[in-house]
N, C-alpha and C positions, 0 to 999 in steps of 0.2 A: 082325414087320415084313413088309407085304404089297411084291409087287414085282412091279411092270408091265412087260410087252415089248408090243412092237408089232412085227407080223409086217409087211414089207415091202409086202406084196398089200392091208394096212390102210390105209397111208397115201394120202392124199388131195394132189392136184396142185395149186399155188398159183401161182396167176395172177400174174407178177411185173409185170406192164405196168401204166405207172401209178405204179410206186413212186418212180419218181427223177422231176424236174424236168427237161424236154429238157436245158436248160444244163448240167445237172450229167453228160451222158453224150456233149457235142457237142465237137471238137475230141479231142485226143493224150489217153490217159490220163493223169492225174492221181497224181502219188503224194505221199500223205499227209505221210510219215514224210519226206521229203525235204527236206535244208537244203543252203544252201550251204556245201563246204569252211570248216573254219573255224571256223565258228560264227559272231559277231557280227562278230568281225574282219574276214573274207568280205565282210562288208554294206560297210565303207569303198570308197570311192571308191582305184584304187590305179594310176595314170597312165591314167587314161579305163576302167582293166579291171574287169572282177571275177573271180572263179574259183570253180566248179561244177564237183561231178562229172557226169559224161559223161551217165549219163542222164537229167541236164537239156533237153541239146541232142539226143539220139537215143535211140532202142532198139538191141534188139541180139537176135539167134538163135545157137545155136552146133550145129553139126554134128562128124562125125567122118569120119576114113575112116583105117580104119588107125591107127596110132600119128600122126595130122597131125588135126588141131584148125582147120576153120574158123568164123571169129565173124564173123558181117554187123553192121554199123553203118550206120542207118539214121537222118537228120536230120530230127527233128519239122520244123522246118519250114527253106524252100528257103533262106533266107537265114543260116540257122547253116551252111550247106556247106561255104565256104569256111572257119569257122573249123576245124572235124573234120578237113579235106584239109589246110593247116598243124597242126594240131596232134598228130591221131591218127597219127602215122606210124609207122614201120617202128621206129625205134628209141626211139621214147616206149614204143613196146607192148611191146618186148624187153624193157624196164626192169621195165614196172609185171610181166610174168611173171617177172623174174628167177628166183624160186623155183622153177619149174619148168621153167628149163632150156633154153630153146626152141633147138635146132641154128640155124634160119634163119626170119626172119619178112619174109612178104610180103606186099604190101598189092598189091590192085586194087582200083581207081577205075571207079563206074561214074554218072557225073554226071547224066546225062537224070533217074536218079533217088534222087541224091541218097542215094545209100550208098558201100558199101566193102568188100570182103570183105578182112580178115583171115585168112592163113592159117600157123598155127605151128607147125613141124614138130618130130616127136619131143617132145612135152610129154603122154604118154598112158598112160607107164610102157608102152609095148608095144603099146597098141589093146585093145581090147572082152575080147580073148578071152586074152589075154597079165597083164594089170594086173590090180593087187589093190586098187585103188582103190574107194571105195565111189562113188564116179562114175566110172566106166572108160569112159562115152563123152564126157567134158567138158563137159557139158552145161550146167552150173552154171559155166565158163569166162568166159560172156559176164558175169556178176556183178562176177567178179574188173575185169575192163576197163570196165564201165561206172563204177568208182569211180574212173575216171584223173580228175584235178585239169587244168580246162581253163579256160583267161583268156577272158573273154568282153568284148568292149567296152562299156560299156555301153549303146550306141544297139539295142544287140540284146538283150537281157537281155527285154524284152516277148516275143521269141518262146519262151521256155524253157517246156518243159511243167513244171507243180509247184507249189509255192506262190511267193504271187507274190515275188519278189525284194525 
């Protein structure tokens, strides 16, 4: 059995431009594997609502500092705001972290653009340097809260990044 390497300094640089269609890289990212809560049931009409998880309607980053965990929520577009401001609150996010405990969650509003910082104290096992966590700076946090379950009206439902509704 013969067996080939390619030493790194071999490889040759590949022009990626060109390979996607504008449309397919214009507007919020796109996530493939994305459905609504649910499954099918999700798709009924359910007093004008639907329900999706969160990062339908926004992104998300998560930082550290210390044993305190903040996650930014970020609304793909302006008109999902107000739903994220009713629904992502203080104690919706308490809940979906239950598991981890959070001493106190605080939410700031910052509207001109249309985000949020979340921030949840003591959920770090200690901080970076304290925790035996194999994420000891929560990084992987913002995952957990993007899967919150959020009622969408349907007259918005065209703005959600994903497949189409």
């Amino acid at each position: 059995m013969t067996t080939t390497t390619t030493h790194p300094s071999d490889l040759q640089p590949v022009n990626m431009a060109g390979l996607l269609p504008a449309a397919a890289v214009q507007g919020p990212p796109r996530r493939t594997g994305g459905v609504p809560l649910g499954g099918e049931d999700a798709q009924r009409l359910r007093g004008g609502f639907l329900t999706f998880p969160l990062y339908r309607l926004a992104h998300s980053r998560t930082g550290d500092k210390g044993n305190r965990s903040n996650i930014s929520v970020i609304a793909w577009h302006p008109a999902l705001w107000d739903v994220l401001v009713d629904q992502v609150t203080e104690a919706t996010v308490a809940r979906q972290f239950a598991l981890r405990q959070p001493r106190q969650v605080t939410r700031y509003l910052l509207p001109p653009l249309q985000a949020m910082n979340i921030v949840l104290d003591d959920v770090l096992d200690g901080g970076v340097n304290d925790s035996l966590n194999l994420d000891s700076h929560g990084k992987a946090l913002s995952y957990l809260l993007l899967d919150l379950p959020i009622h969408v009206p349907q007259a918005l439902v065209q703005h959600l990044a994903g497949p189409s509704a």
